[in-house]
N, CA and C atoms as an extended XYZ file, in Angstrom:
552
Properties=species:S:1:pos:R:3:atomname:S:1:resname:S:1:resid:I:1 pbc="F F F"
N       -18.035       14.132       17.444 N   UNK     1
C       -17.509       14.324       16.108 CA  UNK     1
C       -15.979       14.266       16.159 C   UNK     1
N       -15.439       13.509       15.443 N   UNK     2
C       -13.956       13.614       15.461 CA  UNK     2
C       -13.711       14.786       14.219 C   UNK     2
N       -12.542       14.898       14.569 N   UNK     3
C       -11.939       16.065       13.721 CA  UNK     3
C       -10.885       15.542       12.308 C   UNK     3
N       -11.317       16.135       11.384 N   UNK     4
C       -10.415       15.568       10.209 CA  UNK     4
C        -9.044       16.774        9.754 C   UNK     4
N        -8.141       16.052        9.022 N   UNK     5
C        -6.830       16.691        9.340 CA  UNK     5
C        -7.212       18.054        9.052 C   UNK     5
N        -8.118       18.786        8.397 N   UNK     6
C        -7.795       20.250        8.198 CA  UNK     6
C        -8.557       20.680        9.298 C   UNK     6
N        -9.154       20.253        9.930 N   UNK     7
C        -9.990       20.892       11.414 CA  UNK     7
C        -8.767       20.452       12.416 C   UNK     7
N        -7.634       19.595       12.618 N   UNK     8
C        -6.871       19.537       13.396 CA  UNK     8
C        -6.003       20.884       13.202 C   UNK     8
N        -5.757       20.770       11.935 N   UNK     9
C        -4.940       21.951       11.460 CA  UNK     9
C        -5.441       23.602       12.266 C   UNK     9
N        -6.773       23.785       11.515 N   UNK    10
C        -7.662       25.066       12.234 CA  UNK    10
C        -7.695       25.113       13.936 C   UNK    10
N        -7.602       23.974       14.321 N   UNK    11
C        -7.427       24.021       15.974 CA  UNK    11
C        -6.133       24.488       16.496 C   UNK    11
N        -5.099       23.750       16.229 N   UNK    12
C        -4.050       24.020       15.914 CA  UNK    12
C        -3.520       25.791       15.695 C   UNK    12
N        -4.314       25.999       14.850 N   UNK    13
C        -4.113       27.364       14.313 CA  UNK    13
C        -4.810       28.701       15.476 C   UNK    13
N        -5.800       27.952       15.864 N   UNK    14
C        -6.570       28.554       17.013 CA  UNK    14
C        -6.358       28.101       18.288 C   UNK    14
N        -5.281       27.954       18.650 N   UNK    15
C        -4.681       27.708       19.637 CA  UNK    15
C        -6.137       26.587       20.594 C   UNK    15
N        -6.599       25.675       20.222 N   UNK    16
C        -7.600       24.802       20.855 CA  UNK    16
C        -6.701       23.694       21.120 C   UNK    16
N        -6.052       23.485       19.991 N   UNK    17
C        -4.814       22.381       20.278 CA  UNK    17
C        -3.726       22.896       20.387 C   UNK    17
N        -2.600       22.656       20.912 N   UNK    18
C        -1.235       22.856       20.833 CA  UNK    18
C        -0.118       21.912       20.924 C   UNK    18
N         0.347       21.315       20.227 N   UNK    19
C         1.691       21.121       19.702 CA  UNK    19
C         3.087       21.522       19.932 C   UNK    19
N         3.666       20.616       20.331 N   UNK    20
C         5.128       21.738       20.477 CA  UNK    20
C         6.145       20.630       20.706 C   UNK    20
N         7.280       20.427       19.798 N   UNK    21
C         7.728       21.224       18.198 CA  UNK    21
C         6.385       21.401       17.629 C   UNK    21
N         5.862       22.099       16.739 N   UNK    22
C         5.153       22.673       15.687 CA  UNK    22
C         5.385       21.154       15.161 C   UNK    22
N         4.092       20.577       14.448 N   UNK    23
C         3.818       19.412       13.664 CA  UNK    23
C         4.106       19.410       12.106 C   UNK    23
N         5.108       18.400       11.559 N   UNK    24
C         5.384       18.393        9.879 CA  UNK    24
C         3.974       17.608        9.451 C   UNK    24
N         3.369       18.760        8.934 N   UNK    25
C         1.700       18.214        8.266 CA  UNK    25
C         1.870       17.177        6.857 C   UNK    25
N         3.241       17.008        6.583 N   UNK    26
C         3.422       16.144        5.430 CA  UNK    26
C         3.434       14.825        6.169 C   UNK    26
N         4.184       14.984        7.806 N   UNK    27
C         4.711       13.335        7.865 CA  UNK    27
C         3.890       13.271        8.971 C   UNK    27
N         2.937       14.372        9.464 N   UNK    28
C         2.542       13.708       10.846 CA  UNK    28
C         1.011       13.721       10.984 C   UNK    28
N         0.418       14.301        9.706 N   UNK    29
C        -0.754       14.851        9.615 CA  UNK    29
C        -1.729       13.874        8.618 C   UNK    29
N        -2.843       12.923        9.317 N   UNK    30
C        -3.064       11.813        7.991 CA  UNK    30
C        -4.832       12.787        8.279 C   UNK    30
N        -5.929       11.891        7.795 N   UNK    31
C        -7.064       11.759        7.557 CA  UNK    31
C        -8.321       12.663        8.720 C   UNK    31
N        -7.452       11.696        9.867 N   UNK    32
C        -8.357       12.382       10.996 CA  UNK    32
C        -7.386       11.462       12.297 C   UNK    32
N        -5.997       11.942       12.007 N   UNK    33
C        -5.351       11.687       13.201 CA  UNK    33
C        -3.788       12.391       13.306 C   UNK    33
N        -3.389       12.891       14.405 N   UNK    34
C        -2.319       13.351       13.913 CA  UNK    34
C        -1.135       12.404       14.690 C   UNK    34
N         0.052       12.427       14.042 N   UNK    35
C         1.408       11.195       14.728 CA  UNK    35
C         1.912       11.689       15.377 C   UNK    35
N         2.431       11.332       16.669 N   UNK    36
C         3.187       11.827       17.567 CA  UNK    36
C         5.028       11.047       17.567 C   UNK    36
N         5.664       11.485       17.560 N   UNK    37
C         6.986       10.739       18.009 CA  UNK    37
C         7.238       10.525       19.300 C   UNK    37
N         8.195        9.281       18.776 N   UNK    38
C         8.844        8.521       20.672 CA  UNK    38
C        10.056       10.215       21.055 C   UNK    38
N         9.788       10.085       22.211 N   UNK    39
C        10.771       11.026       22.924 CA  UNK    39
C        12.137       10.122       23.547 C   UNK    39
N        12.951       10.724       24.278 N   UNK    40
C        14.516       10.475       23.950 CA  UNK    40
C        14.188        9.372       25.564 C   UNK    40
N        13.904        9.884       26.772 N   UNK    41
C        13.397        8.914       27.822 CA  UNK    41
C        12.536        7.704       27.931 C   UNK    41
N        13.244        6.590       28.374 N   UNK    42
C        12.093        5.812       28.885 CA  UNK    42
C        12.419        5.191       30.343 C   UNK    42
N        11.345        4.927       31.158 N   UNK    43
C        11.270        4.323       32.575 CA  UNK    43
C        11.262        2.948       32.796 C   UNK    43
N        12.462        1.977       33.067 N   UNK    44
C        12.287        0.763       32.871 CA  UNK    44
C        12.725       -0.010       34.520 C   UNK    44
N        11.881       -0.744       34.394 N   UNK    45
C        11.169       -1.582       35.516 CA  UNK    45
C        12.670       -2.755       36.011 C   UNK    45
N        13.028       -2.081       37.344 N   UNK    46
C        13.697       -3.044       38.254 CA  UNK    46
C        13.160       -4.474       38.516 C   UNK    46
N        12.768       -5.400       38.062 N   UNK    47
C        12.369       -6.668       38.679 CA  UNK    47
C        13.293       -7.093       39.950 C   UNK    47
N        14.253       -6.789       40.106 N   UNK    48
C        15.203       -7.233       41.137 CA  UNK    48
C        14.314       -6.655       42.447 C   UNK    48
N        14.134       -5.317       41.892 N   UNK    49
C        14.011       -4.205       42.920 CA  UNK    49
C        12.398       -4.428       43.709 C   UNK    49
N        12.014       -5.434       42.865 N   UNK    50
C        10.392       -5.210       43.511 CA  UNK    50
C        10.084       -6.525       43.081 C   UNK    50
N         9.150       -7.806       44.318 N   UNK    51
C         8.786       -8.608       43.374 CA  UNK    51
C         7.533       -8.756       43.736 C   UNK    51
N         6.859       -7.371       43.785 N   UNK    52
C         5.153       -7.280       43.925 CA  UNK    52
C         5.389       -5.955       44.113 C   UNK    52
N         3.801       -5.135       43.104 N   UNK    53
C         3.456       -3.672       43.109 CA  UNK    53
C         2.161       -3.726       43.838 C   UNK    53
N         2.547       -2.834       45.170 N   UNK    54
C         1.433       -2.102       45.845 CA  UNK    54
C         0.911       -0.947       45.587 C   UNK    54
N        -0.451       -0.667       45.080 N   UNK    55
C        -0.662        0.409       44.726 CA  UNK    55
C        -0.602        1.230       45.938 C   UNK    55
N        -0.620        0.707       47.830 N   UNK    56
C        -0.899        1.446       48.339 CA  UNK    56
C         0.306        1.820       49.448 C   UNK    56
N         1.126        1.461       48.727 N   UNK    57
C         2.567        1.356       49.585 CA  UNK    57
C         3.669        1.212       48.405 C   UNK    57
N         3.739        2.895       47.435 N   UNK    58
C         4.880        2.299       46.196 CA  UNK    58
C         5.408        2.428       46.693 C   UNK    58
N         7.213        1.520       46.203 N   UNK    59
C         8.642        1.604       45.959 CA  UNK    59
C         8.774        1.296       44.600 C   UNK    59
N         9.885        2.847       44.459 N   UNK    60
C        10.167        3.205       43.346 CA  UNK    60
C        11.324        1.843       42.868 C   UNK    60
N        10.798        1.315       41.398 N   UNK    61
C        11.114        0.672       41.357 CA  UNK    61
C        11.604        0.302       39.838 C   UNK    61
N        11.862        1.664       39.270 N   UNK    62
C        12.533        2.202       37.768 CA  UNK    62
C        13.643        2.624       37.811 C   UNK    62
N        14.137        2.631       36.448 N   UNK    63
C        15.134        3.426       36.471 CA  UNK    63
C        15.296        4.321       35.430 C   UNK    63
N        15.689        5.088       35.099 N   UNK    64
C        15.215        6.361       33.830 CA  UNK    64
C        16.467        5.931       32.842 C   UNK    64
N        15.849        5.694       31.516 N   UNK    65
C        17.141        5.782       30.915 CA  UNK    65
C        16.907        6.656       29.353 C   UNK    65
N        18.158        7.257       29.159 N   UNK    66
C        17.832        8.081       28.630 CA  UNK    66
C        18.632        7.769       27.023 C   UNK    66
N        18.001        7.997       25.876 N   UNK    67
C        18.703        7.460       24.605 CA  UNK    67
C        18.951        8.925       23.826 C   UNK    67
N        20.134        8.881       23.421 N   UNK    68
C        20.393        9.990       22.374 CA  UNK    68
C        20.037        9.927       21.175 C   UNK    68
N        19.236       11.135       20.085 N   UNK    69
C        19.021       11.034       18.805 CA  UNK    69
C        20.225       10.156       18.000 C   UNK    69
N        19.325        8.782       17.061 N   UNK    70
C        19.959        8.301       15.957 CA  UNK    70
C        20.768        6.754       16.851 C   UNK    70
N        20.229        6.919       18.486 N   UNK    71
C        20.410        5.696       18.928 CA  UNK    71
C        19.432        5.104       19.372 C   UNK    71
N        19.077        3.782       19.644 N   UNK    72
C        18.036        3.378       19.944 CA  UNK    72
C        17.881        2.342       21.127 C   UNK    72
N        16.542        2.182       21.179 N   UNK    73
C        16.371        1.536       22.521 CA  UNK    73
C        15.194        0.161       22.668 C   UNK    73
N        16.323       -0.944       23.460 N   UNK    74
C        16.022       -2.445       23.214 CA  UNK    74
C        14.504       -2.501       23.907 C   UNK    74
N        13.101       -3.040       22.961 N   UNK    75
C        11.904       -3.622       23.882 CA  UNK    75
C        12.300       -4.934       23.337 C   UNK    75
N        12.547       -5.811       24.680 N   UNK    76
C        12.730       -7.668       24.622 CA  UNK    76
C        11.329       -8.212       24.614 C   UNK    76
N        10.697       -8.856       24.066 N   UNK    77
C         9.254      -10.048       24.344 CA  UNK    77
C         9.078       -9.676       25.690 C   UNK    77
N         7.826       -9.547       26.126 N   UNK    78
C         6.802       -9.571       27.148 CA  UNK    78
C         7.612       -8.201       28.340 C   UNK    78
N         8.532       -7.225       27.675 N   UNK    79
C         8.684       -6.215       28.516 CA  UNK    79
C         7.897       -5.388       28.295 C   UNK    79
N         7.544       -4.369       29.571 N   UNK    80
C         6.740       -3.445       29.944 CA  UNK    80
C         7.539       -2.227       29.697 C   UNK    80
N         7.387       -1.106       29.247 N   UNK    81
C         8.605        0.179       29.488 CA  UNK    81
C         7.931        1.339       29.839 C   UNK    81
N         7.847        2.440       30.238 N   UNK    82
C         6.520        3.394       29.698 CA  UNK    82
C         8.126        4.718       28.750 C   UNK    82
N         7.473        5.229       27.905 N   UNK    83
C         8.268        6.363       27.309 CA  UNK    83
C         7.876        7.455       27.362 C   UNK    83
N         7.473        8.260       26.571 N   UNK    84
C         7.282        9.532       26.267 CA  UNK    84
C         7.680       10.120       25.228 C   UNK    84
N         6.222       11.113       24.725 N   UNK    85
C         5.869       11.389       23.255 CA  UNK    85
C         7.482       12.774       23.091 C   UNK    85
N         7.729       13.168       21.898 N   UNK    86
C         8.623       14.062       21.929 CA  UNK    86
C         7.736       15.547       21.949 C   UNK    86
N         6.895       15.125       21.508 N   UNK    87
C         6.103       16.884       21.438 CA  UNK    87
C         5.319       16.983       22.814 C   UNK    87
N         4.688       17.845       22.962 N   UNK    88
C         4.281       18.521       24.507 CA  UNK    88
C         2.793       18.694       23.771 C   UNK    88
N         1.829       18.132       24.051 N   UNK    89
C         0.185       18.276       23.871 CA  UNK    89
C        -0.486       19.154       24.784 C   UNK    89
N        -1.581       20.385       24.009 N   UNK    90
C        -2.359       20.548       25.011 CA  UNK    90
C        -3.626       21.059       24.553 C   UNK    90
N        -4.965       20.310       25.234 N   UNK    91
C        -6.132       20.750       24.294 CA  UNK    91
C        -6.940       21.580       25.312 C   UNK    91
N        -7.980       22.288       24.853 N   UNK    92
C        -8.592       22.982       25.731 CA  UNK    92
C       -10.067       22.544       26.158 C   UNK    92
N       -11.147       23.098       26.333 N   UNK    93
C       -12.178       22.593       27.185 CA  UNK    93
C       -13.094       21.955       26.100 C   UNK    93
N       -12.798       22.596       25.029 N   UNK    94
C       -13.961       21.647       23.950 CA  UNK    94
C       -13.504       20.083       23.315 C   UNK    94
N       -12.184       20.034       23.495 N   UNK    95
C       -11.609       18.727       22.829 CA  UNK    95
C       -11.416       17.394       24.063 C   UNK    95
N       -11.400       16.596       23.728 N   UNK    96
C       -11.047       15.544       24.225 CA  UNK    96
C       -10.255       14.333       22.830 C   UNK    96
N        -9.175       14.018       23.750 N   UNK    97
C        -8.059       12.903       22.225 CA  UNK    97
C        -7.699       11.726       22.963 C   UNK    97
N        -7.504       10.388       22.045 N   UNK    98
C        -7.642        9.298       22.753 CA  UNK    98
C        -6.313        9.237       21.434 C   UNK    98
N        -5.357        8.068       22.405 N   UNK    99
C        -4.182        7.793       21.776 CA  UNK    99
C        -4.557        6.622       21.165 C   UNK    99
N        -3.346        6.407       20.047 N   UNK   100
C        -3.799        5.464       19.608 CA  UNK   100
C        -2.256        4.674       19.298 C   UNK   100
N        -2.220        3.598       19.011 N   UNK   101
C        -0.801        3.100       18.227 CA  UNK   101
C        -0.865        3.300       16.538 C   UNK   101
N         0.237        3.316       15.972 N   UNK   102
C         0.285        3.283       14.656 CA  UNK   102
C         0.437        1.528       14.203 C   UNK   102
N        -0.478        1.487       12.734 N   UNK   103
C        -0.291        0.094       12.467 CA  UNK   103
C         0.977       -0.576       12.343 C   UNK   103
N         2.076        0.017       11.591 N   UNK   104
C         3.405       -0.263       11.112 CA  UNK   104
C         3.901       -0.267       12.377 C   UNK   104
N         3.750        0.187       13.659 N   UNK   105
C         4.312       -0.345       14.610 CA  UNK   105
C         3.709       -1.416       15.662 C   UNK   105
N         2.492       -1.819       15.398 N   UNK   106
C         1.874       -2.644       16.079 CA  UNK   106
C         2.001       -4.035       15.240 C   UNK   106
N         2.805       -4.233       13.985 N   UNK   107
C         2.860       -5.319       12.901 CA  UNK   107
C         4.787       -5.563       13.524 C   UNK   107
N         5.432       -4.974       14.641 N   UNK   108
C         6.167       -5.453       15.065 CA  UNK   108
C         6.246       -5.835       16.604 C   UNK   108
N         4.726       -5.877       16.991 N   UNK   109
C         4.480       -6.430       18.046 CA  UNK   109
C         4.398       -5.499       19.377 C   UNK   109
N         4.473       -4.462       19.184 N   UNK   110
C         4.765       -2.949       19.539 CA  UNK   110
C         3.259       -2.623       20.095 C   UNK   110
N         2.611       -2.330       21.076 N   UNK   111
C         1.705       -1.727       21.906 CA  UNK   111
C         2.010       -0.413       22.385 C   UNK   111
N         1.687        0.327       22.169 N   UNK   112
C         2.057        1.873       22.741 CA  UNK   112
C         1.307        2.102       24.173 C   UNK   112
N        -0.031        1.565       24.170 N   UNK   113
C        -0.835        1.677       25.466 CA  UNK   113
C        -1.359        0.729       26.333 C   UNK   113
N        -1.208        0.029       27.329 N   UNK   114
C        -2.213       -0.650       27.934 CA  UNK   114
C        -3.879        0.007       28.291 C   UNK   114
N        -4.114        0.825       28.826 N   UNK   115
C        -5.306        1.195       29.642 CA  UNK   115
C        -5.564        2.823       29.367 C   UNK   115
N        -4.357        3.299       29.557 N   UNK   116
C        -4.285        5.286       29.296 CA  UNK   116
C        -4.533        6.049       28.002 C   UNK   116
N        -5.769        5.483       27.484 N   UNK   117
C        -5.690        6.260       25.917 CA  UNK   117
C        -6.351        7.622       25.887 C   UNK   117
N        -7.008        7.668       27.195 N   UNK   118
C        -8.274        9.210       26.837 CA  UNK   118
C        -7.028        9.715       27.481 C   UNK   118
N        -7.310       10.916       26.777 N   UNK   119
C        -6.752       12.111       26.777 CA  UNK   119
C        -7.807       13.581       26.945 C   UNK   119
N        -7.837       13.628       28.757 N   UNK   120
C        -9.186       14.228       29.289 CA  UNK   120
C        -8.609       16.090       28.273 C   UNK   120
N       -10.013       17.232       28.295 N   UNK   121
C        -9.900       18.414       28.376 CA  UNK   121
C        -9.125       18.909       29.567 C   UNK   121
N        -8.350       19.905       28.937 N   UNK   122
C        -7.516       20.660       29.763 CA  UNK   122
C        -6.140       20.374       29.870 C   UNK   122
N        -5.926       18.932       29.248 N   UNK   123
C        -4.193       18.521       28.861 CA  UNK   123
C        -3.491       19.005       28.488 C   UNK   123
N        -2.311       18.993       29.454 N   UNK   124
C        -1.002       20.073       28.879 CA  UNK   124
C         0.414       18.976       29.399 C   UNK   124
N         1.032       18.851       28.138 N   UNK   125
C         1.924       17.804       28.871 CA  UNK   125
C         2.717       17.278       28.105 C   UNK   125
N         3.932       16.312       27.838 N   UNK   126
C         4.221       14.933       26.941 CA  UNK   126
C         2.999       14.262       27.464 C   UNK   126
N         3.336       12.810       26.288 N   UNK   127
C         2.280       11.939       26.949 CA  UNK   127
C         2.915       10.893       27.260 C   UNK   127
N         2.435        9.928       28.143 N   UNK   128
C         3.065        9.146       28.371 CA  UNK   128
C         2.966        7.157       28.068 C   UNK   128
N         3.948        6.869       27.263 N   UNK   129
C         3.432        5.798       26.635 CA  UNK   129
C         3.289        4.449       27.450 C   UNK   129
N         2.839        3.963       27.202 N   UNK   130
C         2.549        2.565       28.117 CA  UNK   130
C         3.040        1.119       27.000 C   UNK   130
N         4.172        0.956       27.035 N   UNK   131
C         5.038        0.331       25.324 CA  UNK   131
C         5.212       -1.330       26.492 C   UNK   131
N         4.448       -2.196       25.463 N   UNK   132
C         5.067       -3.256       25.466 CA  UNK   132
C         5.383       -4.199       24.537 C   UNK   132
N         6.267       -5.296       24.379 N   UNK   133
C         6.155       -6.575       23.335 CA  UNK   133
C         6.005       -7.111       23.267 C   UNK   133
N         4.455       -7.997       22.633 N   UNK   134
C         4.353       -8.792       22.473 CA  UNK   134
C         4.448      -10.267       22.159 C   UNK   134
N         5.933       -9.257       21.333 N   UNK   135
C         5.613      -10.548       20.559 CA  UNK   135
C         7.044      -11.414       20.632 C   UNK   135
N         7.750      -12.116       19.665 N   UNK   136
C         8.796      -12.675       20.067 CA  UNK   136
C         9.996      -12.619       19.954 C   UNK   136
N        10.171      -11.406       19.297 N   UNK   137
C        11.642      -10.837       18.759 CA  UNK   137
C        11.696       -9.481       19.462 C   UNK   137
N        12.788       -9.213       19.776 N   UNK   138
C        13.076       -8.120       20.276 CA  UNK   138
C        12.844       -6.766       18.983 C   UNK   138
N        13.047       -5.571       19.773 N   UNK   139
C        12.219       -4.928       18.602 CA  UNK   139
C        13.217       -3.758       19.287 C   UNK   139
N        13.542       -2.777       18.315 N   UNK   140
C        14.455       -1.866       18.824 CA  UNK   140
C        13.261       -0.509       18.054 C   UNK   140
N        13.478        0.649       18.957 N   UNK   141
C        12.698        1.733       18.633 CA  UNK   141
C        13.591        2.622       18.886 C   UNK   141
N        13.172        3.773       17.649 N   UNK   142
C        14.416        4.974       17.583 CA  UNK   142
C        13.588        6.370       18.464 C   UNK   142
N        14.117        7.273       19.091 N   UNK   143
C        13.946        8.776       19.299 CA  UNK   143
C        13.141        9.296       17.873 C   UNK   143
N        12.230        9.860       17.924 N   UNK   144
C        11.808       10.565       16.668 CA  UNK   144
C        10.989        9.933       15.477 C   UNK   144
N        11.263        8.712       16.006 N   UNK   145
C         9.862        7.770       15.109 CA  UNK   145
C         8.785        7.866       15.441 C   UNK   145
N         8.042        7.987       14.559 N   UNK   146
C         6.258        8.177       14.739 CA  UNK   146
C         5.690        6.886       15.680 C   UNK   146
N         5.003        6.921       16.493 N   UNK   147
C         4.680        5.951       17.164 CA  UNK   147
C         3.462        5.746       16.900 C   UNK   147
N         2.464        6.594       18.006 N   UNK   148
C         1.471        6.846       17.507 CA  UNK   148
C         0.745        8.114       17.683 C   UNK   148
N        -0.942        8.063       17.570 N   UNK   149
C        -1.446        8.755       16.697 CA  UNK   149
C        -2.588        8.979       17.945 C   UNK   149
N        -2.956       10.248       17.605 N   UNK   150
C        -3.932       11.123       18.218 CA  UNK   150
C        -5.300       11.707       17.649 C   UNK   150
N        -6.294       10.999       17.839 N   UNK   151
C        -7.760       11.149       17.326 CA  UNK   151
C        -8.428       12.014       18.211 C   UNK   151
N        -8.826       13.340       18.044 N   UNK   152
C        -9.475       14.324       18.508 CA  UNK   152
C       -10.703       14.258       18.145 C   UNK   152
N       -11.665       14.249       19.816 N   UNK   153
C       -13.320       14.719       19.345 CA  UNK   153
C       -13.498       15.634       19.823 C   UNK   153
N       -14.737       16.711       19.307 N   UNK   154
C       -15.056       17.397       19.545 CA  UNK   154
C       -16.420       17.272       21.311 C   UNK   154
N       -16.569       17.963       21.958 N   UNK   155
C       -17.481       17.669       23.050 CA  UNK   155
C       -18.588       18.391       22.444 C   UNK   155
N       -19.880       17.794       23.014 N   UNK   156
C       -20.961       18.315       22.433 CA  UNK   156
C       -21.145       19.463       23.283 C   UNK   156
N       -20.834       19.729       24.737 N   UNK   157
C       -20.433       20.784       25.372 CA  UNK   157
C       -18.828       20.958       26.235 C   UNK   157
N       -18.787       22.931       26.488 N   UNK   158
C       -17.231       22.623       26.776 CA  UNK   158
C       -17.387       22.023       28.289 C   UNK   158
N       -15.954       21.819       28.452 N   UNK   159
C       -16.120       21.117       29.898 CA  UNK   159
C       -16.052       22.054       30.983 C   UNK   159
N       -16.530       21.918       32.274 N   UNK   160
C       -16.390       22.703       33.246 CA  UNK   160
C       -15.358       22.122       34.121 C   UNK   160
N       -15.015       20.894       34.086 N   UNK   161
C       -14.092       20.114       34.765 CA  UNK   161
C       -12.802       19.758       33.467 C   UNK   161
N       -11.904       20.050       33.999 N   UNK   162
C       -11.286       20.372       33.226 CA  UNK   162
C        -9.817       19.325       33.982 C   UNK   162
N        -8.609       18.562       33.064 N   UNK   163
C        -7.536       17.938       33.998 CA  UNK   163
C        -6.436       18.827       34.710 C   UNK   163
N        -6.562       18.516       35.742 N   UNK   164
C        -5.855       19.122       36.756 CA  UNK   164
C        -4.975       18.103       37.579 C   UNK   164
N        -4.598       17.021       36.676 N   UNK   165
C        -4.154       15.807       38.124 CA  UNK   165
C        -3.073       16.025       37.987 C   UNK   165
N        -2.130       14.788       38.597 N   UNK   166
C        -1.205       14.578       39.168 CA  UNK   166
C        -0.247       14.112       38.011 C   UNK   166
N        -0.721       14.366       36.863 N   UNK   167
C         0.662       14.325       35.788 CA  UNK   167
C         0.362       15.304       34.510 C   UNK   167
N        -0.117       16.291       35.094 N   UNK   168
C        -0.488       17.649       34.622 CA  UNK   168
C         1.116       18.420       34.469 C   UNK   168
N         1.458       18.394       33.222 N   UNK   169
C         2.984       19.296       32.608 CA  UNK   169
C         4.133       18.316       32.688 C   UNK   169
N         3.769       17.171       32.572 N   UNK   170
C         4.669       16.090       32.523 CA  UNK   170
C         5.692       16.357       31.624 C   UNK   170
N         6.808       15.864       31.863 N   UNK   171
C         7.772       16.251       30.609 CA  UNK   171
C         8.962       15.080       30.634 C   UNK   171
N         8.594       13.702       31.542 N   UNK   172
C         9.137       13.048       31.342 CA  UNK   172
C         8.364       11.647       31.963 C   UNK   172
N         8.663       10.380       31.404 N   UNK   173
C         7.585        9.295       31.680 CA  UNK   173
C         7.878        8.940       33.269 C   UNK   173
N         6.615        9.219       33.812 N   UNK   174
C         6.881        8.957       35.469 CA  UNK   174
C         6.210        7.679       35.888 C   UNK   174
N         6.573        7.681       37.164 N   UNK   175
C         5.837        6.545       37.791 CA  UNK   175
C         4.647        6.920       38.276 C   UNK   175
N         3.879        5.639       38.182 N   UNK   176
C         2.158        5.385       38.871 CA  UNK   176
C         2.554        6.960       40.023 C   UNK   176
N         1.556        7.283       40.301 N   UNK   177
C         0.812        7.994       40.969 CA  UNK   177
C         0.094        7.618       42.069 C   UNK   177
N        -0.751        6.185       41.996 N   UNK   178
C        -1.758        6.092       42.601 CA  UNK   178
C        -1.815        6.399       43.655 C   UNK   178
N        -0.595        5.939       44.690 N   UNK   179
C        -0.621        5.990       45.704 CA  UNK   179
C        -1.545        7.774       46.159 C   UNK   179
N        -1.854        8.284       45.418 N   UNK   180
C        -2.135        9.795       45.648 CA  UNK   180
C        -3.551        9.706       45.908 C   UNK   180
N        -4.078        8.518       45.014 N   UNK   181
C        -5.185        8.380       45.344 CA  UNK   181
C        -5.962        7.866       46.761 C   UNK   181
N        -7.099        8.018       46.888 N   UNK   182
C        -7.983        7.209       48.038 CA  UNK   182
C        -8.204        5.556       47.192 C   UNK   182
N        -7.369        4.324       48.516 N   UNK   183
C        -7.778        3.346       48.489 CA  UNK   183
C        -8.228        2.716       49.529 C   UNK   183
N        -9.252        1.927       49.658 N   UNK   184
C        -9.611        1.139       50.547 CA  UNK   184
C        -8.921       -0.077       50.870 C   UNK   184
């Protein structure tokens, strides 16, 4: 069951969801999704620095850059960036939320996610965006614009497994991980 804005609200209120800044229910609160804003960081990709990614042997191969409110920040055609949401998400064992992009920003060629949209039980964190452009004009994005949007379901039971990984309290867009993982 997904949740519609006044059950986001009641979660919210019952600490099941959490938010932080506190959410403007006029500008961020629609039907059955709530908007998240771009945060002030994004992680952008050295090509110089790397000209092949090993998942099993990274080199760091970003560089953090950071934009001040009311300035903004260049995505060129076919760049990759990852960012980060401005509010801090966290749901508890009954919810599970899958990100989503907003239309008005996907009508400028704007992708918020490649692959990372579930958003497991037990999330506590920014989130972290996976932004690219499609398309053929460069596209400039501000700090504090709605990006996108967060669809909460309910689990038909709570979870016993709960997220605990390796970008658990994130608070700024990091690099892959994998290497943490087991590869063959």
């Amino acid at each position: 069951m997904i949740l519609s804005d006044n059950q986001i609200k009641e979660y919210i209120n019952d600490g099941k969801i959490v938010v932080d800044p506190e959410p403007d229910y006029k500008e961020q609160l629609s039907g059955a999704s709530l908007d998240l804003r771009l945060g002030n960081e994004f992680r952008v990709f050295d090509y110089a620095q790397a000209t092949v990614m090993d998942p099993k042997n990274p080199r760091e191969c970003t560089n953090v850059t950071n934009i001040n409110d009311g300035e903004y920040f260049v995505v060129h055609p076919g760049e990759f960036v990852l960012g980060i949401t401005k509010e801090v998400v966290g749901i508890d064992n009954t919810i599970c939320s899958r990100i989503d992009g907003k239309s008005s920003v996907g009508r400028l060629g704007i992708v918020v996610h490649s692959t990372a949209g579930h958003v497991n039980p037990g999330w506590k964190g920014k989130l972290t965006l996976e932004i690219s452009n499609i398309g053929r004009i460069p596209v400039l994005l501000y700090p504090g614009m709605r990006i996108c949007q967060l669809v909460f379901e309910v689990l038909t039971t709570p979870a016993t497994v709960v997220y605990q990984g390796k970008y658990m309290n994130q608070k700024a867009p990091l690099e892959s991980k994998i290497s943490k993982e087991k590869i063959k």
